[in-house]
N, C-alpha and C positions, 0 to 999 in steps of 0.2 A: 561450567560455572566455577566463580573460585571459591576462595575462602570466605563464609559467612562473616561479617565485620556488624560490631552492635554498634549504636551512633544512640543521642538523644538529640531529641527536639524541644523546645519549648512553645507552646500554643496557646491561645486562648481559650478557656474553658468551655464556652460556649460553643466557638468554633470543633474543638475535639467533638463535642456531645453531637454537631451536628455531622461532624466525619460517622464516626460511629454508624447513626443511623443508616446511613447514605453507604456503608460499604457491609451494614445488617442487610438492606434493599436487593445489595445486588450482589447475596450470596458470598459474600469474603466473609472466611472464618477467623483472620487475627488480622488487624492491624498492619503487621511487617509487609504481608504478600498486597494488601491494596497500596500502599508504598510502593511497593516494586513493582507492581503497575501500574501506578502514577510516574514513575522514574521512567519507565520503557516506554509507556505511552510519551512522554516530553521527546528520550530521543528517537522515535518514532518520524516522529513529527520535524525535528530536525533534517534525519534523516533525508526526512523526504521531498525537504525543502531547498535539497540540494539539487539546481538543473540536472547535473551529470549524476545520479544516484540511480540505480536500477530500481527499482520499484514493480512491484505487481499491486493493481487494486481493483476496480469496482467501480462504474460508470452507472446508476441505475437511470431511469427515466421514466417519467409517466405522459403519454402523448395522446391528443386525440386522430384518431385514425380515421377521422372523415377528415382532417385540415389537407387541404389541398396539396398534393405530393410528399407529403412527411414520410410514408413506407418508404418514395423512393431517394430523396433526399437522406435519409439516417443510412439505407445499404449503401449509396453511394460514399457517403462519410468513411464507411464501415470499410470498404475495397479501398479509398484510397488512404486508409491509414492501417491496413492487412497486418504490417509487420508488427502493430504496435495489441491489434484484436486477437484475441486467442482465441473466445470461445463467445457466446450470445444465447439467451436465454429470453422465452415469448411469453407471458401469458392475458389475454383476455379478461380485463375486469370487470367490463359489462359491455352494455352494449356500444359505448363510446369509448373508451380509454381501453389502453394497451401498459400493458408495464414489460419495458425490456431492460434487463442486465447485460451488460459486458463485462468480461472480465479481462481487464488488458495488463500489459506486461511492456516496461521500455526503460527508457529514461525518463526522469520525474518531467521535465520540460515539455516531454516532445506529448507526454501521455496529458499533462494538465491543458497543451494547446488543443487535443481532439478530444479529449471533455468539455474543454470550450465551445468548440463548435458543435457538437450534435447536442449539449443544452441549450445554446443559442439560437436551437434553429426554431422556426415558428410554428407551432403547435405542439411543441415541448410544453407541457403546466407544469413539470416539476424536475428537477434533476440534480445530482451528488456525485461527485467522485470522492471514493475514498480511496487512499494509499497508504501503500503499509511497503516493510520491507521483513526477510528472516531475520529469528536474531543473529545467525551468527553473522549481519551486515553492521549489527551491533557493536560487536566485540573488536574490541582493541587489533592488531593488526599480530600474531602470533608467530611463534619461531616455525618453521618448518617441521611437519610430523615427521620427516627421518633427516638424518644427514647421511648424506656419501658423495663420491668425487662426479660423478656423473650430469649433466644439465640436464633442464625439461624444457618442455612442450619445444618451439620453433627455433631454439638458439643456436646456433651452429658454431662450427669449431672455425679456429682461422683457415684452414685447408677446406671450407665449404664444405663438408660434410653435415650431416645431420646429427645431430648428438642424440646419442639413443640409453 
């Protein structure tokens, strides 16, 4: 994190009163920090807006599990989009409905096209992808935590060798 920086805003009084309540609601003890959740949530959301951006998120779904082939239609979804599904989570709501999570991991494009389709498949009643990204996907692009003469990861010297 860096330097704390103070800024002012000007608001509408109303509008503040009803900030206020709204970050009393959901637990912010000052002002500054629902800001700066408000600020990370936006580039969040940028972030993730970006095709090529890595992103991890959250596919939920709520299905009826008698509509004709949805178990096997969603595992299929699920295998052929493998690289992008990490983990799946079942539970039984009643006797009709099924709630499954995914939690996938990719790039923003490839992950919002197979959220597409296993919401759009038929017998889905409900469905949400959310995406998010770490902060440090955040943060400005930084100097290198050491310096010295040496290269990294697969760059090689003019004489083909491996730089180590």
């Amino acid at each position: 994190m860096g330097v704390l920086t103070r800024i002012g805003i000007a608001l509408d009084s109303e509008l503040l009163k009803r900030f206020d309540r709204s970050i009393a609601r959901q637990g912010h003890t000052n002002r500054s920090e629902a800001f700066r959740d408000l600020i990370r949530d936006r580039l969040v959301a940028e972030r993730t807006a970006a095709p090529e951006a890595t992103v991890v998120g959250t596919v939920t779904l709520i299905y009826d599990h008698h509509a004709r082939g949805i178990t096997e239609k969603l595992t299929e979804l699920q295998h052929e989009h493998h690289e992008l599904v990490v983990s799946t989570s079942h539970a039984h709501l009643d006797h009709d409905s099924c709630l499954e999570v995914l939690i996938v991991h990719g790039k923003s494009a490839k992950v919002e096209q197979c959220a597409d389709l296993l919401i759009g498949l038929k017998g889905v009643q409900h469905g949400r992808l959310v995406m998010t990204v770490p902060a440090h996907a955040l943060a400005p692009p930084s100097e290198p935590k050491h310096k010295h003469p040496h290269k990294h990861s697969a760059e090689r010297d003019p004489a083909g060798a491996k730089a180590h």
